[in-house]
C-alpha positions as CSV (number, residue, x, y, z in Angstrom):
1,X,6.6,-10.0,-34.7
2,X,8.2,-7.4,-33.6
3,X,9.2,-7.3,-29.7
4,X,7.0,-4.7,-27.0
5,X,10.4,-3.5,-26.1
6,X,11.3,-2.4,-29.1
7,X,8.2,-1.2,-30.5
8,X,7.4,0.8,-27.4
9,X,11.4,2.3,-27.8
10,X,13.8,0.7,-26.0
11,X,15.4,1.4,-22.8
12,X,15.6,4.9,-23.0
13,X,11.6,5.6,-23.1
14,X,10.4,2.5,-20.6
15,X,13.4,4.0,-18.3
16,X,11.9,7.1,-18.7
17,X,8.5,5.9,-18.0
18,X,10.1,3.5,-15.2
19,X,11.5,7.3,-13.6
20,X,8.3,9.0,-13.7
21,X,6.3,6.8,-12.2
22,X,8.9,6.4,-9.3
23,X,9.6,10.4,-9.3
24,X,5.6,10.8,-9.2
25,X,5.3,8.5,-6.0
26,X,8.3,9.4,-4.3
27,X,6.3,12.5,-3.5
28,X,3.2,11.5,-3.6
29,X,1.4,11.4,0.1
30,X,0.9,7.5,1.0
31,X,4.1,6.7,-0.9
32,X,6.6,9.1,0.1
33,X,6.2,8.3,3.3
34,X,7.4,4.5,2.4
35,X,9.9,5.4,-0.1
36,X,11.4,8.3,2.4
37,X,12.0,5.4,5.0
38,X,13.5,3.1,2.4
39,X,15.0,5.7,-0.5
40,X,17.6,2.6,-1.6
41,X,14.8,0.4,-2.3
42,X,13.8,3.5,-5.1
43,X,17.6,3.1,-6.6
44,X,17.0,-1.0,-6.6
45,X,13.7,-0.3,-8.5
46,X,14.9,1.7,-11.1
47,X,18.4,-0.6,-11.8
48,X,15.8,-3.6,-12.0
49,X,13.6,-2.2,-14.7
50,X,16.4,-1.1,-16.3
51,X,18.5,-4.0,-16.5
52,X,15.6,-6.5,-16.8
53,X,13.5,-4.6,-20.0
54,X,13.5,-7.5,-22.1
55,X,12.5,-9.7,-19.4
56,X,9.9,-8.2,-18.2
57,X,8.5,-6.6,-21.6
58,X,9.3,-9.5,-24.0
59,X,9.5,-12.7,-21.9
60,X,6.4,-15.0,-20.9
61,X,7.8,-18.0,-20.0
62,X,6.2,-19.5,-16.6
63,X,8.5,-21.6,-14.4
64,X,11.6,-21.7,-16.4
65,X,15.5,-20.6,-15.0
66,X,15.4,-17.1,-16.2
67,X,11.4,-16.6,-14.9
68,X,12.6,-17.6,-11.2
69,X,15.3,-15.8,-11.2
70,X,13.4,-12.8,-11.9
71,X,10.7,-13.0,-10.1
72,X,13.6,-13.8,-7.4
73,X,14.9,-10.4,-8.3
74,X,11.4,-8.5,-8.2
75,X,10.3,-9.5,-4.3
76,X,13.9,-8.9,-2.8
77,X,14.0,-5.2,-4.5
78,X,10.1,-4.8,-3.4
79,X,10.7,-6.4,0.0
80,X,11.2,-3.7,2.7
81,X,8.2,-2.0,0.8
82,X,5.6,-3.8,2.2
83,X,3.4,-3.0,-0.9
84,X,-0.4,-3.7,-0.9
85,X,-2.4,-4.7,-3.8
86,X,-3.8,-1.1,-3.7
87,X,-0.3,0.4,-3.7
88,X,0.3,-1.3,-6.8
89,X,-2.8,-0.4,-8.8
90,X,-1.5,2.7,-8.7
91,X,1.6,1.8,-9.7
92,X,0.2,0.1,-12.5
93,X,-1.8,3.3,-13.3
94,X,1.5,5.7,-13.2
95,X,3.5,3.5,-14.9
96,X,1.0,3.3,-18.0
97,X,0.1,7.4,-17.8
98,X,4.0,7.8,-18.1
99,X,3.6,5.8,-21.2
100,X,1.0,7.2,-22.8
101,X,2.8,10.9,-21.7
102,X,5.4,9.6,-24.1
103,X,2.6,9.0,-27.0
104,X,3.3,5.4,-26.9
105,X,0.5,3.5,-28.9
106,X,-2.9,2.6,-27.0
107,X,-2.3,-1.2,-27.7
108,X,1.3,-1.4,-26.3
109,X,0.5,0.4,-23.2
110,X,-2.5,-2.0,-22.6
111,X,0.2,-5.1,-23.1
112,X,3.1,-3.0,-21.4
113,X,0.6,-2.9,-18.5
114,X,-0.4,-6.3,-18.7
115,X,3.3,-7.6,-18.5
116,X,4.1,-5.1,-15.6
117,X,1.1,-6.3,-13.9
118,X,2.5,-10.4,-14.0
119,X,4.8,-9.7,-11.0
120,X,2.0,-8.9,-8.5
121,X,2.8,-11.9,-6.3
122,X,6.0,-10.9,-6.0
123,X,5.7,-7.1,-5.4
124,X,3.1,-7.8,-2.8
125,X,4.5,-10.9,-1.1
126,X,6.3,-9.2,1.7
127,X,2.6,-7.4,2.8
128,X,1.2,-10.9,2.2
129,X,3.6,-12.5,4.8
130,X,3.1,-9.5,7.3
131,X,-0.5,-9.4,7.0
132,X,-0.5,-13.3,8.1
133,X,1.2,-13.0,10.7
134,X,-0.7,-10.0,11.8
135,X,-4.1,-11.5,11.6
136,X,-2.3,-15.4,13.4
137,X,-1.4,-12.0,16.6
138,X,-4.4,-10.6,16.7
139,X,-6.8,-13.2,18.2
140,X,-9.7,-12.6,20.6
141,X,-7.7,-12.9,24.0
142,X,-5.0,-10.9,22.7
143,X,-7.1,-8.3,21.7
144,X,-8.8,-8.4,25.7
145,X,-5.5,-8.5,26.7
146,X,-4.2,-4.8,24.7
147,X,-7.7,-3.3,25.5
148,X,-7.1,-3.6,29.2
149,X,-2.9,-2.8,29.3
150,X,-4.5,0.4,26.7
151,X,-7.4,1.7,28.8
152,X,-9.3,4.3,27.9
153,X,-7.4,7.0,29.0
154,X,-4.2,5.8,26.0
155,X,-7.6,5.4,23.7
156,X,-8.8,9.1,23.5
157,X,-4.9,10.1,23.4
158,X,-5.0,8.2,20.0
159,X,-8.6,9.3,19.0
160,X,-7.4,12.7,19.5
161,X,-3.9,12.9,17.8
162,X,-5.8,11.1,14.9
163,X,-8.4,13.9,14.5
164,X,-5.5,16.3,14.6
165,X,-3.8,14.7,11.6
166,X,-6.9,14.5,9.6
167,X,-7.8,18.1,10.0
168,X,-3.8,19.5,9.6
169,X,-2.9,17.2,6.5
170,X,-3.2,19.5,3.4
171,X,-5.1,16.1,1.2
172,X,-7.2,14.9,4.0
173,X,-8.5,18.0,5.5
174,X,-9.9,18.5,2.0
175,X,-12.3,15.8,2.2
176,X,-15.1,14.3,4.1
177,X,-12.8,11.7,6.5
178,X,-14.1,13.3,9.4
179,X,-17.4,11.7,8.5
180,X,-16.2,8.0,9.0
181,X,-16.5,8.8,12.8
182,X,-20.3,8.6,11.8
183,X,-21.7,9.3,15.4
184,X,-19.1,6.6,16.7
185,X,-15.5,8.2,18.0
186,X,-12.3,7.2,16.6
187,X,-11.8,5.6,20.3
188,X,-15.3,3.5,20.5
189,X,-14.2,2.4,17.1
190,X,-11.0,0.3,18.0
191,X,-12.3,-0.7,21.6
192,X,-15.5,-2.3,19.7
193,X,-12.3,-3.7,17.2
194,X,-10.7,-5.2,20.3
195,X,-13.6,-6.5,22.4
196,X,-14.9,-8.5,19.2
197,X,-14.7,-12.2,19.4
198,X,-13.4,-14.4,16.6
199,X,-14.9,-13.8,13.3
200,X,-17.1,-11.1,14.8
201,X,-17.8,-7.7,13.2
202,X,-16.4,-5.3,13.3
203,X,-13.3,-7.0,11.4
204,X,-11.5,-3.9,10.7
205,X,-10.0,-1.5,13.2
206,X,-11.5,1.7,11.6
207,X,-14.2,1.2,9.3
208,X,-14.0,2.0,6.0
209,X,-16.2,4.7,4.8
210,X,-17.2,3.6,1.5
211,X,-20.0,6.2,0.9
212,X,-17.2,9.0,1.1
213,X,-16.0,7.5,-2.4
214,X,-12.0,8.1,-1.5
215,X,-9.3,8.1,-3.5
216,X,-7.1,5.1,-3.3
217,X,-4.1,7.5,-2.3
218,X,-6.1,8.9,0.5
219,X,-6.8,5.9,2.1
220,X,-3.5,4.6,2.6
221,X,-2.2,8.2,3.6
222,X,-5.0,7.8,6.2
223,X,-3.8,4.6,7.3
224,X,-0.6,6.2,8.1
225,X,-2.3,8.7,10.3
226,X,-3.8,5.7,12.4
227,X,-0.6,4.5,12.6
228,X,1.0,7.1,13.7
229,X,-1.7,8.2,15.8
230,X,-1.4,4.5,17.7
231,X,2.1,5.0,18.9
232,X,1.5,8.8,19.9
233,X,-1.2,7.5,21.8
234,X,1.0,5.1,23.4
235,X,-0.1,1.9,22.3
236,X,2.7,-0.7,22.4
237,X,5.0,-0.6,19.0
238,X,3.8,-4.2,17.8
239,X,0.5,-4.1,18.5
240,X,-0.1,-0.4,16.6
241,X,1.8,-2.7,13.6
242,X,-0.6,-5.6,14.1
243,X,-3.4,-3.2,13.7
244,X,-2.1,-1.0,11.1
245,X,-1.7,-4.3,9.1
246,X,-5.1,-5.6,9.3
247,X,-6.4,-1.4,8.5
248,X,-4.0,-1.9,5.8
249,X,-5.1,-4.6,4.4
250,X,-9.3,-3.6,4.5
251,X,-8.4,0.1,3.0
252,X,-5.9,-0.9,0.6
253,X,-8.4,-3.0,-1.6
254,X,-9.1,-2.3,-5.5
255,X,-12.9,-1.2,-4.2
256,X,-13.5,0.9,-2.1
């Protein structure tokens, strides 16, 4: 039959679909924050799509020279992105919607999708590796040993400058976030986190409200805030990583 490449075509219109899901994200709030801090890896993206059409479009082969190579090719260009599986499902999502903007047929977009979707080891391999060694850092005495060098002085700091970035960001102040405090302060929340022994709840920094229904872009532009709001707090730099990898991880999931 005829190839998805071509019937979908050509270069032109998956580059143009390839463009619009990268323009769409490189403002969008949880992305643009990543792709601001690492614009070359947005040029790398869009020469690898375009350069690699037929290969990622027409070729299904597991394991042979030109798969490796590829999926070689895929991880180094999304390495310095650190992306979650939640970052991309959405990616996924864009990259279809700028498909089906360019009246692409139903069934092609579903197998376009399907083919883009192949490389998700690869696109989230760098998080993978980071999240490991997160969650091998994080153990019970090390987590005694940051509350104490914290204190709860450093705690509220962070609590605070959290609160002010939920109720100054122009997406989040529009929404319920405020409510994940539910009775419990930002602050209680992560000394519970660190006083918790191994395997003991709660497993997540800041719990994740799943009643409030949030969007996935929402979540991870939350995340940020904690992050952020870790260091101005003056938590040491790799332990607000450590923790804004294992937050990461919980709030980046495909359900919320």
């Amino acid at each position: 039959g005829v190839a998805l490449s071509v019937r979908i075509g050509g270069l032109s219109v998956f580059a143009a679909a390839i463009n619009r899901m990268l323009d769409d994200f490189s403002w969008r709030p949880g992305f643009k924050e990543i792709f601001e801090a690492y614009p070359a890896c947005v040029h790398a993206l869009r020469t690898l799509y375009c350069e690699e059409i037929e290969a990622v479009l027409d070729r299904d082969e597991v394991g042979t020279e030109d798969d490796v190579r590829l999926r070689q090719r895929v991880s180094e260009a999304y390495a310095e992105l650190r992306m979650t599986d939640g970052h991309f499902d959405l990616l996924i999502d864009q990259f279809r919607q700028g498909l089906a903007h360019l009246d692409i047929d139903e069934a092609d977009i579903e197998e376009a999708g399907a083919r883009f979707a192949r490389f998700r080891p690869e696109v989230t391999a760098a998080h993978r590796a980071a999240f490991e060694q997160a969650t091998a850092l994080c153990t019970p005495a090390w987590k005694r040993e940051l509350l104490e060098a914290t204190g709860e002085a450093r705690l509220a700091k962070f609590a605070q400058s959290l609160r002010e970035k939920v109720s100054s960001h122009p997406v989040m102040c529009q929404t319920p976030l405020h409510e994940i405090e539910g009775g419990v302060p930002f602050e209680q929340q992560l000394q519970r986190y660190l006083r918790a022994g191994e395997g003991q709840e709660p497993l997540c920094p800041l719990a994740l409200p799943e009643k409030l229904g949030l969007s996935k872009s929402t979540r991870l532009v939350f995340v940020l805030a904690a992050h952020s709001a870790l260091k101005a707090g003056g938590i040491a730099a790799e332990a607000a990583d450590a923790i804004h990898l294992i937050m990461l991880q919980e709030w980046s999931r495909t359900d919320p």
